[in-house]
HTML snippet that shows the backbone in 3Dmol.js (N, CA, C, O; Angstrom):
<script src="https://3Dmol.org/build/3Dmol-min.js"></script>
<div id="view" style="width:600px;height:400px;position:relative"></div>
<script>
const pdb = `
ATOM      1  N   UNK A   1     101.464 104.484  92.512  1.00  0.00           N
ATOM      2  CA  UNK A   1     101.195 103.617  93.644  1.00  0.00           C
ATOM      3  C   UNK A   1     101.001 104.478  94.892  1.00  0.00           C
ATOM      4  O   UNK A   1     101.772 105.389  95.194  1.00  0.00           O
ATOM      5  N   UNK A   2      99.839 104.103  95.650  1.00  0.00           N
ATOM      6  CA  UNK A   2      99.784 105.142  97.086  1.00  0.00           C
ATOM      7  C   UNK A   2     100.100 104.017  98.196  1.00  0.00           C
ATOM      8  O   UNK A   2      99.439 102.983  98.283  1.00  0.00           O
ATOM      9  N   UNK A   3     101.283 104.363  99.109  1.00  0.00           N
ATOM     10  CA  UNK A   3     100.883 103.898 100.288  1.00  0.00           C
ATOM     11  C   UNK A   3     100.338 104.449 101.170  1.00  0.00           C
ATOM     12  O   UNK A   3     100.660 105.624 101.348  1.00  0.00           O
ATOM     13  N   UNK A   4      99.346 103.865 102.036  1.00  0.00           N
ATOM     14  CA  UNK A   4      99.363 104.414 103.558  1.00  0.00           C
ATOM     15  C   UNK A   4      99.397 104.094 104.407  1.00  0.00           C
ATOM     16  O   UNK A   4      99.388 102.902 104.714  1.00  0.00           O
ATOM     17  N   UNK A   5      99.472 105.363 105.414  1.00  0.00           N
ATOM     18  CA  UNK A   5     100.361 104.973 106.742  1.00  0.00           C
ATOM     19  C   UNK A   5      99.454 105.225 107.754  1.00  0.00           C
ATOM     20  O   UNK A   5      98.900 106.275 107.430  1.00  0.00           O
ATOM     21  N   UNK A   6      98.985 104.821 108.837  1.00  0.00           N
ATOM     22  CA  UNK A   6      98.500 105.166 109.876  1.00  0.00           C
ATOM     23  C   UNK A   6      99.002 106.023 110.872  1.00  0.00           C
ATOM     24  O   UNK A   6     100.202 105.822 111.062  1.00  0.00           O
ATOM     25  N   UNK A   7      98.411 107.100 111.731  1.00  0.00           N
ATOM     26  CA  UNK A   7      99.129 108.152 112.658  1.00  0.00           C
ATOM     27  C   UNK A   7      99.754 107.324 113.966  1.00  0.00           C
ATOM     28  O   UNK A   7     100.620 107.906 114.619  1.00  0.00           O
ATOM     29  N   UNK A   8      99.297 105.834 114.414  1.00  0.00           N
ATOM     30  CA  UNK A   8     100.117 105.406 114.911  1.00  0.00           C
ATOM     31  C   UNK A   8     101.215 104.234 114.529  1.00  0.00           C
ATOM     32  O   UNK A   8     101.620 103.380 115.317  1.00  0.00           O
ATOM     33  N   UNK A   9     101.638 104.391 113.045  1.00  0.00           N
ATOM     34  CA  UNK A   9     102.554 103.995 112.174  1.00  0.00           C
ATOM     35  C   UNK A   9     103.918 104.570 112.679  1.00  0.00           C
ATOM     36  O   UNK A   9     103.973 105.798 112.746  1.00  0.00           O
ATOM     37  N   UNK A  10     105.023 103.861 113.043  1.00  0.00           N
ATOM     38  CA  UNK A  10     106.270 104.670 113.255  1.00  0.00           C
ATOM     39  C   UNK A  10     107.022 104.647 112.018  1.00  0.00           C
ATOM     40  O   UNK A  10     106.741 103.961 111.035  1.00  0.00           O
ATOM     41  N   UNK A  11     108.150 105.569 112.152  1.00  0.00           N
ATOM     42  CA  UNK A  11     109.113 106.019 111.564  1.00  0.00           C
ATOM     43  C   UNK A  11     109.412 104.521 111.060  1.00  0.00           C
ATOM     44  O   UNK A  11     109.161 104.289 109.877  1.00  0.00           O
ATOM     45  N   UNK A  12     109.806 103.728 111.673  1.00  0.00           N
ATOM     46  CA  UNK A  12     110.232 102.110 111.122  1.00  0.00           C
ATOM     47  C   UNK A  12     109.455 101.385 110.006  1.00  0.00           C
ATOM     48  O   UNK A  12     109.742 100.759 108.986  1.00  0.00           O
ATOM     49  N   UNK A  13     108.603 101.668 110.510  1.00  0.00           N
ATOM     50  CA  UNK A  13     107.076 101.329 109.459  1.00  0.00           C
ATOM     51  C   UNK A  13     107.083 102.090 108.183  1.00  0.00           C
ATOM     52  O   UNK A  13     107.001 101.678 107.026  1.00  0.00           O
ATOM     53  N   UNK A  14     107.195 103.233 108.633  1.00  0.00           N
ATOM     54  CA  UNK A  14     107.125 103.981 107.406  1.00  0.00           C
ATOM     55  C   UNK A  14     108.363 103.453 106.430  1.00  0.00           C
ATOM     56  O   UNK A  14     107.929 103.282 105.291  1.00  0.00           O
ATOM     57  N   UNK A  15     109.529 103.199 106.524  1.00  0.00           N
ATOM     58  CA  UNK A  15     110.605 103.130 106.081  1.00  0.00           C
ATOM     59  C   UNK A  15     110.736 101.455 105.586  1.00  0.00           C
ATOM     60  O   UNK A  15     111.360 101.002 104.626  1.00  0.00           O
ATOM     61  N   UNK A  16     110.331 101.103 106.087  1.00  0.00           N
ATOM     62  CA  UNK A  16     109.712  99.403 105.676  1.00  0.00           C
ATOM     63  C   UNK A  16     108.752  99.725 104.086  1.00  0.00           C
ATOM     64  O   UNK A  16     109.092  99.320 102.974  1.00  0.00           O
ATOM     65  N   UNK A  17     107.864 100.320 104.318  1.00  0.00           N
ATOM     66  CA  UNK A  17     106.617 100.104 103.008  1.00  0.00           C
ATOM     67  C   UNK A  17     107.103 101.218 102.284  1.00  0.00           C
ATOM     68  O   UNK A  17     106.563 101.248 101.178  1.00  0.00           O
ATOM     69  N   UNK A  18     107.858 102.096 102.446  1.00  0.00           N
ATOM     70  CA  UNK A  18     108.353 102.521 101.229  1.00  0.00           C
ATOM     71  C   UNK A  18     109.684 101.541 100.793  1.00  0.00           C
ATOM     72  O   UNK A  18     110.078 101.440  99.631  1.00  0.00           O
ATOM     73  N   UNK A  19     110.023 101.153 101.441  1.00  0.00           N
ATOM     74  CA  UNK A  19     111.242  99.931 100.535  1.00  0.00           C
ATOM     75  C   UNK A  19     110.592  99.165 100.179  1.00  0.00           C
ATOM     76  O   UNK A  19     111.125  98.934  99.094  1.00  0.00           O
ATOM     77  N   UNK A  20     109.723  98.477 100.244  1.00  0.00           N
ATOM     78  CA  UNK A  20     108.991  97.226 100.160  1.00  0.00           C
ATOM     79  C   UNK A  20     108.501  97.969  98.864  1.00  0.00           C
ATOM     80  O   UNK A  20     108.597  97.303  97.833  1.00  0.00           O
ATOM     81  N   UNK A  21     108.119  98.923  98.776  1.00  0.00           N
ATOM     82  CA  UNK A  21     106.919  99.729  97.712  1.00  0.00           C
ATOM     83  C   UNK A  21     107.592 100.418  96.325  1.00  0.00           C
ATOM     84  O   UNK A  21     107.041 101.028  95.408  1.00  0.00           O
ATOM     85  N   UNK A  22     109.291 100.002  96.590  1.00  0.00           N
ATOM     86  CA  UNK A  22     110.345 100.861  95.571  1.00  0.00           C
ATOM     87  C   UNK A  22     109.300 102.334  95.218  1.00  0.00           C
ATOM     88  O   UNK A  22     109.069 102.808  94.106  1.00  0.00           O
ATOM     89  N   UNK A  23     108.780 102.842  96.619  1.00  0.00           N
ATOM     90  CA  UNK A  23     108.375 104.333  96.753  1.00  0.00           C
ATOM     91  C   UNK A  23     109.784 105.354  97.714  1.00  0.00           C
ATOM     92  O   UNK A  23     110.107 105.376  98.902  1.00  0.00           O
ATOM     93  N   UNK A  24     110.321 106.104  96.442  1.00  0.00           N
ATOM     94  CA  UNK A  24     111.335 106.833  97.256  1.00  0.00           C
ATOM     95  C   UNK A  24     111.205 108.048  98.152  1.00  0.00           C
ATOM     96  O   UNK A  24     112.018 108.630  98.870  1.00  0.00           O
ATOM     97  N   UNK A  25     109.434 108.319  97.777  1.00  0.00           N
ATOM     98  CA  UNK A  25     109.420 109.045  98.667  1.00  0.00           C
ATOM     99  C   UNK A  25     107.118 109.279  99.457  1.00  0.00           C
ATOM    100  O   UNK A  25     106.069 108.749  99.092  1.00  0.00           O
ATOM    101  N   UNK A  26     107.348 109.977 100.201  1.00  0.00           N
ATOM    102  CA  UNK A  26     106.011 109.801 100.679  1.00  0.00           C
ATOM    103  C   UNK A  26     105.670 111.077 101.108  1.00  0.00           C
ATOM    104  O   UNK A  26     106.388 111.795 101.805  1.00  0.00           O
ATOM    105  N   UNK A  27     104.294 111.416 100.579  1.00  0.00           N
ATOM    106  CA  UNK A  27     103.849 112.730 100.089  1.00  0.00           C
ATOM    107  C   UNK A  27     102.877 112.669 102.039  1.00  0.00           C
ATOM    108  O   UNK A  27     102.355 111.617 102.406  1.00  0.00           O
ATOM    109  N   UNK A  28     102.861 113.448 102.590  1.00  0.00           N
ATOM    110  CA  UNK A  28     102.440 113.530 104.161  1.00  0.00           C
ATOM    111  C   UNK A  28     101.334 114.470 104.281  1.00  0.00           C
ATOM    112  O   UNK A  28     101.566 115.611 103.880  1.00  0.00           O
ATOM    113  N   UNK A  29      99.879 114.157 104.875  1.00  0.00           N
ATOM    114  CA  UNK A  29      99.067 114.578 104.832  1.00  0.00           C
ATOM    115  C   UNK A  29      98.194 114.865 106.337  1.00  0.00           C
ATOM    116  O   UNK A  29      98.206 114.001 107.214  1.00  0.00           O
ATOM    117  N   UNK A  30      97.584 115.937 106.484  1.00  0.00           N
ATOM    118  CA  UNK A  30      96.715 115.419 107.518  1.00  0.00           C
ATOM    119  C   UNK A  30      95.370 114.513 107.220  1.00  0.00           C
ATOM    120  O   UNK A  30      95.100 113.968 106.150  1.00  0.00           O
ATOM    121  N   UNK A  31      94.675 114.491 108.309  1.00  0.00           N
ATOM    122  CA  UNK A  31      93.532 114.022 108.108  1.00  0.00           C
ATOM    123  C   UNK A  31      92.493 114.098 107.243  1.00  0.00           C
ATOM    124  O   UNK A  31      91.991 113.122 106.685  1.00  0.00           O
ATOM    125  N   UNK A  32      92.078 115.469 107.084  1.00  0.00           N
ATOM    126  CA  UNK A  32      91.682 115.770 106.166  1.00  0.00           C
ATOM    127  C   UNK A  32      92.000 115.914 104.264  1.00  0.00           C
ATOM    128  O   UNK A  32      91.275 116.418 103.406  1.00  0.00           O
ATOM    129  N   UNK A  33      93.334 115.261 104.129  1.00  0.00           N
ATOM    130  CA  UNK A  33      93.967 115.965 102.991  1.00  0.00           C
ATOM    131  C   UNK A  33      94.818 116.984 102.807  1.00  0.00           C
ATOM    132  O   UNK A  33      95.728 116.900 101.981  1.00  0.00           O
ATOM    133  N   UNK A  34      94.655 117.866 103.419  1.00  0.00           N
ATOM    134  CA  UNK A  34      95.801 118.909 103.061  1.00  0.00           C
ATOM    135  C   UNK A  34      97.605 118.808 103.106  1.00  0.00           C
ATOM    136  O   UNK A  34      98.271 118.497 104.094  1.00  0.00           O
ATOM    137  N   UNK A  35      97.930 119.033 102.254  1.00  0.00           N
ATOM    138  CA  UNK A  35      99.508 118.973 101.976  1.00  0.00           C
ATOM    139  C   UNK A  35     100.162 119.473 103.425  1.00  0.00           C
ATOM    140  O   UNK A  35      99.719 120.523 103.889  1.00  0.00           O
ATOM    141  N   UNK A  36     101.017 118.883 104.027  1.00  0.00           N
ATOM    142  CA  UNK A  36     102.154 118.982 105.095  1.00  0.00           C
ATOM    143  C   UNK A  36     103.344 119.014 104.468  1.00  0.00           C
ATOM    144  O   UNK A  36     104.126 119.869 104.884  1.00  0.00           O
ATOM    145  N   UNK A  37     103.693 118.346 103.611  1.00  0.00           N
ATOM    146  CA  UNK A  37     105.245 117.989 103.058  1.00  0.00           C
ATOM    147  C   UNK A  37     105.691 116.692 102.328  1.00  0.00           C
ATOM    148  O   UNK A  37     104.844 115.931 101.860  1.00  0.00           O
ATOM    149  N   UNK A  38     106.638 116.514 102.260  1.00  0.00           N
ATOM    150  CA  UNK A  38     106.947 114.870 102.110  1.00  0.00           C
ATOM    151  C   UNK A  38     108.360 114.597 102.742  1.00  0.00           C
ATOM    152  O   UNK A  38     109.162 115.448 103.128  1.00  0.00           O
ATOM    153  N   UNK A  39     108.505 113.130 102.767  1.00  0.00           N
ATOM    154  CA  UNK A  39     109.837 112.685 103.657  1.00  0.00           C
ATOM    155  C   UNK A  39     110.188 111.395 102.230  1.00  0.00           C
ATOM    156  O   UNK A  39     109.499 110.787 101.411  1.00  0.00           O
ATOM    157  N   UNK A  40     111.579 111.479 102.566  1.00  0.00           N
ATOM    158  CA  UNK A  40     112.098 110.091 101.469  1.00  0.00           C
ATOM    159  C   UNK A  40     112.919 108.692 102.065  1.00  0.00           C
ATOM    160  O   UNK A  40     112.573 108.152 103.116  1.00  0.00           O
ATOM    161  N   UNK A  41     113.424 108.475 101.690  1.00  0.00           N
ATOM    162  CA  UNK A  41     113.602 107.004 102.495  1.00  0.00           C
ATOM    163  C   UNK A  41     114.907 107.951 102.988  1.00  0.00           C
ATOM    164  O   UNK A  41     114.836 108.202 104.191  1.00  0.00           O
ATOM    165  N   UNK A  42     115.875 108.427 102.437  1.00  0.00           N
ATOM    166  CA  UNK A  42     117.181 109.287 103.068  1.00  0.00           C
ATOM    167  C   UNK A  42     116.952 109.731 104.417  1.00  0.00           C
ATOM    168  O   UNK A  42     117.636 109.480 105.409  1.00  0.00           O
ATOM    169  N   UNK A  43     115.685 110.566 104.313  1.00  0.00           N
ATOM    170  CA  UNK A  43     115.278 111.243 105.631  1.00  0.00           C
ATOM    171  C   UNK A  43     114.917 111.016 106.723  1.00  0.00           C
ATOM    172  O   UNK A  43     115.155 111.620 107.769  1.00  0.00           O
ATOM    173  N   UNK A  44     113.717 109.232 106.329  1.00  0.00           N
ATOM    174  CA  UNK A  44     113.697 108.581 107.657  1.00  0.00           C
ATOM    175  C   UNK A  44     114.642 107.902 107.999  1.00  0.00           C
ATOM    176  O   UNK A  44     114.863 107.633 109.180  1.00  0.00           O
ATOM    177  N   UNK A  45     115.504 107.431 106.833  1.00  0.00           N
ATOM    178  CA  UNK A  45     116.848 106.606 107.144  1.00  0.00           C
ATOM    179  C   UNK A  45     117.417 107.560 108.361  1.00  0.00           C
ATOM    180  O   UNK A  45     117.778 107.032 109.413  1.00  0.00           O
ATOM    181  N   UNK A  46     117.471 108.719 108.211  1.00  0.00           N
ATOM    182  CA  UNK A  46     118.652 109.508 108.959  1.00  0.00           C
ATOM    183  C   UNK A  46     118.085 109.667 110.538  1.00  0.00           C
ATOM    184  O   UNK A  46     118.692 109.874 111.589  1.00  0.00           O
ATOM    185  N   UNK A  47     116.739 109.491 110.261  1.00  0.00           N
ATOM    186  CA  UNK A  47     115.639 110.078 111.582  1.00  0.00           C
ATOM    187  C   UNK A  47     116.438 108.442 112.580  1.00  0.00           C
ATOM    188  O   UNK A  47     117.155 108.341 113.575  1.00  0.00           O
ATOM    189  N   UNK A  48     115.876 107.554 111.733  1.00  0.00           N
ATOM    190  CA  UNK A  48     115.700 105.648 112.579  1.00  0.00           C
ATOM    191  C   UNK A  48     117.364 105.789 113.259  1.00  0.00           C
ATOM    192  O   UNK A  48     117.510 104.967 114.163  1.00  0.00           O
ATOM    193  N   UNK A  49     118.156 106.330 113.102  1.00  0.00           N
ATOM    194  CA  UNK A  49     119.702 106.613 112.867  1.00  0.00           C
ATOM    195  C   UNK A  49     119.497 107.456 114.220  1.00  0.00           C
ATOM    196  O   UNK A  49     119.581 106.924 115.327  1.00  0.00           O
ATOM    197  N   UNK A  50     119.253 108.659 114.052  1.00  0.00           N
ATOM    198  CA  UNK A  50     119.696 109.349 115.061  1.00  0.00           C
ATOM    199  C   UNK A  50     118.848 109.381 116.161  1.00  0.00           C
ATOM    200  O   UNK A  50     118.897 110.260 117.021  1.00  0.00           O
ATOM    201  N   UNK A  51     117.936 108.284 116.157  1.00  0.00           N
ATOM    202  CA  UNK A  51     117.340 108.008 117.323  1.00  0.00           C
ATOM    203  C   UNK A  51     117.740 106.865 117.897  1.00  0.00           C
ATOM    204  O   UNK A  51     116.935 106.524 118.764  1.00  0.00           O
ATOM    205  N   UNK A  52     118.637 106.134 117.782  1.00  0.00           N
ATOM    206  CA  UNK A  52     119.338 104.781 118.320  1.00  0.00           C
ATOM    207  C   UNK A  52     120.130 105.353 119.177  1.00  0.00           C
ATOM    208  O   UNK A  52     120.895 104.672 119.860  1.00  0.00           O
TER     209      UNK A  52
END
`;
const viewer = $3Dmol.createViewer("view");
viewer.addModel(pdb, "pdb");
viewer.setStyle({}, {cartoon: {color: "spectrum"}});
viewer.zoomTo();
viewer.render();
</script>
């Protein structure tokens, strides 16, 4: 299953459609394709967290 996310998609968003998507994690790309990394629901969990 692919989701995607738009560059003005937040952290909240993101963390929404991967629960919604039972996707534990999300492979992060630029524009073009090339590999950046990935983030998992733990990680934005911790991000949505320490930005309150």
């Amino acid at each position: 299953m692919t989701v995607d996310l738009q560059p003005e998609d937040t952290l909240q968003d993101a963390l929404t459609v991967m629960l919604q998507s039972s996707v534990g994690m999300a492979v992060i790309t630029d524009r073009k394709g090339k590999y950046l990394g990935c983030c998992t629901i733990e990680s934005l969990a911790k991000l949505i967290m320490s930005d309150r």
